[in-house]
C-alpha positions as CSV (number, residue, x, y, z in Angstrom):
1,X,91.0,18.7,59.8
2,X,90.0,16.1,62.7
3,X,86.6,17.2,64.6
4,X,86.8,18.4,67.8
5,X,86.2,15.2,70.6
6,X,83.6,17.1,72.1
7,X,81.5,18.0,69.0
8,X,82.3,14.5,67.0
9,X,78.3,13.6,67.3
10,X,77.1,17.5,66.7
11,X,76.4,18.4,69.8
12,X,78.7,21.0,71.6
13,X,80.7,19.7,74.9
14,X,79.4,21.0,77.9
15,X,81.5,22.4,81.1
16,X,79.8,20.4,83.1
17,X,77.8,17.0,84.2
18,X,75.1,16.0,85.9
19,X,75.2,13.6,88.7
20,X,73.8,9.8,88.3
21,X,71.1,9.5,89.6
22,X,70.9,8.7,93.2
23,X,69.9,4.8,94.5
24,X,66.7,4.5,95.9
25,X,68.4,2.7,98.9
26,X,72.0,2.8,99.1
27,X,72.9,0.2,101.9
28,X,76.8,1.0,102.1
29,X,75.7,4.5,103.3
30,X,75.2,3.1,106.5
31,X,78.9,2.0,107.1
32,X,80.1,5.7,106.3
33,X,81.5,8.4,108.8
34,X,79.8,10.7,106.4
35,X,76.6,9.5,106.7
36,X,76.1,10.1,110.5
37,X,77.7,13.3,110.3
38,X,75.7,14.9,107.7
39,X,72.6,13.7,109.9
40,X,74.3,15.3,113.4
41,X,74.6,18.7,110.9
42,X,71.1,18.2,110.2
43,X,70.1,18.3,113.7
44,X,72.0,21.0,114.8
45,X,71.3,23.6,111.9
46,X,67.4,22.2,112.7
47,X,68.1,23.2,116.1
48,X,69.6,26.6,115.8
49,X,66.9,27.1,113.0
50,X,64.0,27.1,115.3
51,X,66.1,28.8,118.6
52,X,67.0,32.0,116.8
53,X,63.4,32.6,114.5
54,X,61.5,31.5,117.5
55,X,63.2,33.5,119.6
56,X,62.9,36.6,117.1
57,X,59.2,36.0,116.9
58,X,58.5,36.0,120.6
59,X,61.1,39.2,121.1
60,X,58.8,40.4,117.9
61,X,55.4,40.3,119.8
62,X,56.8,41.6,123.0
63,X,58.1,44.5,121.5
64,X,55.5,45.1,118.8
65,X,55.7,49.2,117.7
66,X,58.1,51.3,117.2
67,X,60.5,49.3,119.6
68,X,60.0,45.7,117.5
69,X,61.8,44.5,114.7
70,X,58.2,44.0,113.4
71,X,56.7,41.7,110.2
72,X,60.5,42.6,108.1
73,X,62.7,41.8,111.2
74,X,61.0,38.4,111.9
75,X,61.4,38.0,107.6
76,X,65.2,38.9,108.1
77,X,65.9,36.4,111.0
78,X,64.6,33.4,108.8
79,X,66.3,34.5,105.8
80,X,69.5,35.2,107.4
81,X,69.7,32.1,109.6
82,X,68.8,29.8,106.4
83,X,71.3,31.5,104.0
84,X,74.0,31.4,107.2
85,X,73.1,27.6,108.2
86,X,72.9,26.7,104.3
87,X,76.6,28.0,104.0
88,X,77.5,26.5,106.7
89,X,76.4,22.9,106.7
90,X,76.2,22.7,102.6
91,X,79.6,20.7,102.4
92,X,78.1,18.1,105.1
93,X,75.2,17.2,104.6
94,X,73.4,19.7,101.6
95,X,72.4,22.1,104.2
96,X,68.6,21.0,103.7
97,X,67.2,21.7,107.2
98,X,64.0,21.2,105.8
99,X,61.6,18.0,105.0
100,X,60.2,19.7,102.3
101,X,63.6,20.3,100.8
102,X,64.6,16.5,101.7
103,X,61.9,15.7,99.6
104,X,62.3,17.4,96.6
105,X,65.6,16.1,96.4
106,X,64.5,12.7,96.9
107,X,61.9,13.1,94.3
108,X,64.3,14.5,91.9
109,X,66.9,11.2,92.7
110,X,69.3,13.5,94.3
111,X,69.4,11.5,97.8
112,X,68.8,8.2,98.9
113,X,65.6,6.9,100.7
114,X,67.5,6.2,103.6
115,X,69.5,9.3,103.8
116,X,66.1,11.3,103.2
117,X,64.2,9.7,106.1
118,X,67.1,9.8,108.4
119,X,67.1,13.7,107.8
120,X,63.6,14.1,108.3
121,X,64.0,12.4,111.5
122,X,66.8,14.7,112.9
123,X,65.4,17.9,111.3
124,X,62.1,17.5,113.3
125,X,63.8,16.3,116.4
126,X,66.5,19.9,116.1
127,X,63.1,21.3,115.6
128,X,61.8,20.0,118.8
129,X,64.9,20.9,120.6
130,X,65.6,24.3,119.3
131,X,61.8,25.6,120.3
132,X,62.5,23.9,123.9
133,X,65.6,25.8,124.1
134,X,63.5,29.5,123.3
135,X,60.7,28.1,125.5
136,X,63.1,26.8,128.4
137,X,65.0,30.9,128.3
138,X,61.7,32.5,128.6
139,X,58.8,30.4,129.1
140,X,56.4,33.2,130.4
141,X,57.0,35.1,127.2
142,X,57.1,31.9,124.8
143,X,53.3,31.1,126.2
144,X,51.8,34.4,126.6
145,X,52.9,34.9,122.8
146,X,52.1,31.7,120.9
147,X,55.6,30.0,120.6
148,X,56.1,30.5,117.1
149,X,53.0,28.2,116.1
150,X,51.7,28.2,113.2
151,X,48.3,28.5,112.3
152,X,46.2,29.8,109.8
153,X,45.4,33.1,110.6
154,X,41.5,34.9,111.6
155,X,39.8,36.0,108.4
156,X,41.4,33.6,106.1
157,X,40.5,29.8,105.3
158,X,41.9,26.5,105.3
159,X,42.0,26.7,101.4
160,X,43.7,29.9,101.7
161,X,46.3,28.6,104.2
162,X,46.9,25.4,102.1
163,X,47.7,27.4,99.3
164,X,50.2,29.9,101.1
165,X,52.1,27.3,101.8
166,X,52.0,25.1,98.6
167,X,53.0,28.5,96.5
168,X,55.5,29.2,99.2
169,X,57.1,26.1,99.4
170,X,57.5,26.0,95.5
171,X,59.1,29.2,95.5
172,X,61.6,28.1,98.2
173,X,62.5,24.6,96.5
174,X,62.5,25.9,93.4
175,X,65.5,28.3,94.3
176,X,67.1,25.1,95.8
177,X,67.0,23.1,92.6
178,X,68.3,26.2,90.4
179,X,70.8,27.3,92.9
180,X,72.4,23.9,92.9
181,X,72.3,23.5,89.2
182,X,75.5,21.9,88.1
183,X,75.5,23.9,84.9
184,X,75.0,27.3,87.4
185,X,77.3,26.0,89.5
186,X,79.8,25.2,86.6
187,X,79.6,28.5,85.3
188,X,79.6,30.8,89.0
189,X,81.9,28.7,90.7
190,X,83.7,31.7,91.4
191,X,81.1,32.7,93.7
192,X,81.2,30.3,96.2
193,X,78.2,31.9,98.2
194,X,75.9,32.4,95.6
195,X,73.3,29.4,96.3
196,X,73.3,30.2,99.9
197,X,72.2,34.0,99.4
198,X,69.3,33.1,96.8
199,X,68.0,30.5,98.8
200,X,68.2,32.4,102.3
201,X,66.6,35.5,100.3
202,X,63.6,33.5,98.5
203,X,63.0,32.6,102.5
204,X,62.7,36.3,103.3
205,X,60.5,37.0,100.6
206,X,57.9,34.0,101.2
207,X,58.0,35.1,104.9
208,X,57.0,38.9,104.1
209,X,53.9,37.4,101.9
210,X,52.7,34.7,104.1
211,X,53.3,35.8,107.5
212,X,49.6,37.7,108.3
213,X,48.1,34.0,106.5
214,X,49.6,31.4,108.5
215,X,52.6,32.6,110.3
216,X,55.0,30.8,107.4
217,X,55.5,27.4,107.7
218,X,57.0,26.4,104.3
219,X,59.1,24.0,106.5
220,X,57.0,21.1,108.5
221,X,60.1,20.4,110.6
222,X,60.0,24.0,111.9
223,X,55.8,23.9,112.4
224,X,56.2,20.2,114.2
225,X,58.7,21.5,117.0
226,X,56.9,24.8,117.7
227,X,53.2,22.9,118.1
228,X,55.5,20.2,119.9
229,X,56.8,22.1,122.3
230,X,53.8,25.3,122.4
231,X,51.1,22.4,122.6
232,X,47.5,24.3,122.0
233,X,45.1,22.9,120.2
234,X,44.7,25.5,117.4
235,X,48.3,24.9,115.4
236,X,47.5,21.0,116.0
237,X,43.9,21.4,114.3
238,X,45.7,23.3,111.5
239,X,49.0,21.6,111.5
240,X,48.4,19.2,108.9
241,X,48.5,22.2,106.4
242,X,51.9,22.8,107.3
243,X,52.8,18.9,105.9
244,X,50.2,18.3,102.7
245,X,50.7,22.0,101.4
246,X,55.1,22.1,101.8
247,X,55.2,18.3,100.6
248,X,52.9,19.4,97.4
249,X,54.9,22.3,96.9
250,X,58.9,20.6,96.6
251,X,56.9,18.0,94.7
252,X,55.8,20.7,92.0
253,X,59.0,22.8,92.1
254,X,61.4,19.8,91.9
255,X,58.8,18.4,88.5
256,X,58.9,21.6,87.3
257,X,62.6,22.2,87.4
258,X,63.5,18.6,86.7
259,X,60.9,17.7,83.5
260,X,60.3,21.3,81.9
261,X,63.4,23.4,82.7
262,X,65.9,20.2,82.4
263,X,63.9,18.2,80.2
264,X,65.6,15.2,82.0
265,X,63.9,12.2,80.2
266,X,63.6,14.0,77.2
267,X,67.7,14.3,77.3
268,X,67.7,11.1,78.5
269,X,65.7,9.4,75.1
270,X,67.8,11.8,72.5
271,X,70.9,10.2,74.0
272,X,69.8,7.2,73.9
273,X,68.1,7.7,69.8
274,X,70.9,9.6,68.8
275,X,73.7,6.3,69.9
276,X,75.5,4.8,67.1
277,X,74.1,1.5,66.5
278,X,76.6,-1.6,66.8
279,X,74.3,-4.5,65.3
């Protein structure tokens, strides 16, 4: 009896396949329709990002007690909006709306260099925006109760604050990189929200941790508008936490998930030893 096609070399047909890798610069990108619109997408989940958790901080402090939504409520909002905006703006442009993100994927060869600075560029800028839309609505309240900011809290240390948001930002990337799996996605693509809820829910659950230490960056395009626009010089002497310790973080999750989970290279050589040879 003939061999299966799938199992001719021993090695059992899979239900799925991984993407090439992605070009580290991808020129024809530029002449695509697609390309600008993922990067307006970008901007406006950015934007809507920062206007609703800003907005549910401030509301937060103003109403702290019994009347507040408190530490959970403030959680919930970025959750939500993430796992809403992910859903949302996944089929454009990846639903990143984070640099962090952006740059785990471009670690991992998932994106272009181009296409990751590009959305860097508009996520910060929707940051701006959306924190000068919650200051512009209620600018007595956005002052009198620190704009969102982030800074690292009384009673804990820089080190402390760096490593927050390292650990924090591993968690969160981490989901990202398993949620998107294409051998996950092969085998729950009859759930077609499933990455958006685990990657909106590992954003709740970082938030409820980190919140008392340094307000939960985990994002620097969400700290960079809310220093921008609340301008004090405490989350600008802390602010370069909220770059170093997300950028270390999606730099360990996407290794972790790429070299020790996928064994990528290691994949990559067995194919390669395991090839007929034609000399």
């Amino acid at each position: 009896m003939a061999k299966d096609a799938g199992t001719e070399s021993g090695v059992p047909s899979k239900d799925y396949s991984d993407p090439p890798p992605a070009p580290l610069i991808d020129a024809a990108e530029f002449g695509r329709w697609s390309f600008y619109r993922a990067i307006i997408a970008e901007f406006v989940a950015t934007l809507l990002f920062l206007y609703i958790t800003i907005s549910t901080v401030i509301g937060a402090s103003r109403n702290a007690g019994c009347a507040g939504v408190g530490l959970l409520g403030i959680a919930w909002a970025f959750g939500g909006m993430i796992f809403v905006l992910v859903y949302c703006t996944a089929g454009v442009s990846g639903g990143h709306i984070n640099p962090a993100v952006t740059f785990g994927l471009l670690m991992a060869r998932k994106i272009s260099l181009p296409r990751a600075l590009t959305y860097m560029i508009a996520q910060c800028l929707g940051a701006i925006c959306g924190a000068g839309l919650a200051k512009g609505f209620q600018t007595a309240f956005y002052m009198r109760y620190g704009g969102g900011a982030n800074s690292v809290a009384l009673g804990y240390s820089t080190g402390t604050g760096l490593a927050a948001e390292i650990i924090g930002t591993f968690v969160l990337v981490y989901t990202v990189f398993s949620a998107t799996d294409p051998k996950r996605n092969a085998r729950d693509s009859h759930v077609p929200v499933l990455a958006p809820l685990p990657i909106g829910f590992a954003v709740f659950m970082v938030h409820l941790a980190t919140i008392p230490i340094t307000g939960t960056g985990i994002n620097p395009a969400r700290s960079f508008g809310a220093a921008v626009i609340y301008n004090r010089s405490k989350p600008w002497d802390d602010h370069w936490i909220f770059w170093v310790g997300p950028f270390l973080g999606a730099a360990l999750a996407a290794s972790y998930h790429q070299y020790i989970l996928r064994a990528a290279p290691f994949k990559s050589l067995g194919s390669f030893r395991s090839a007929p040879s034609h000399v």
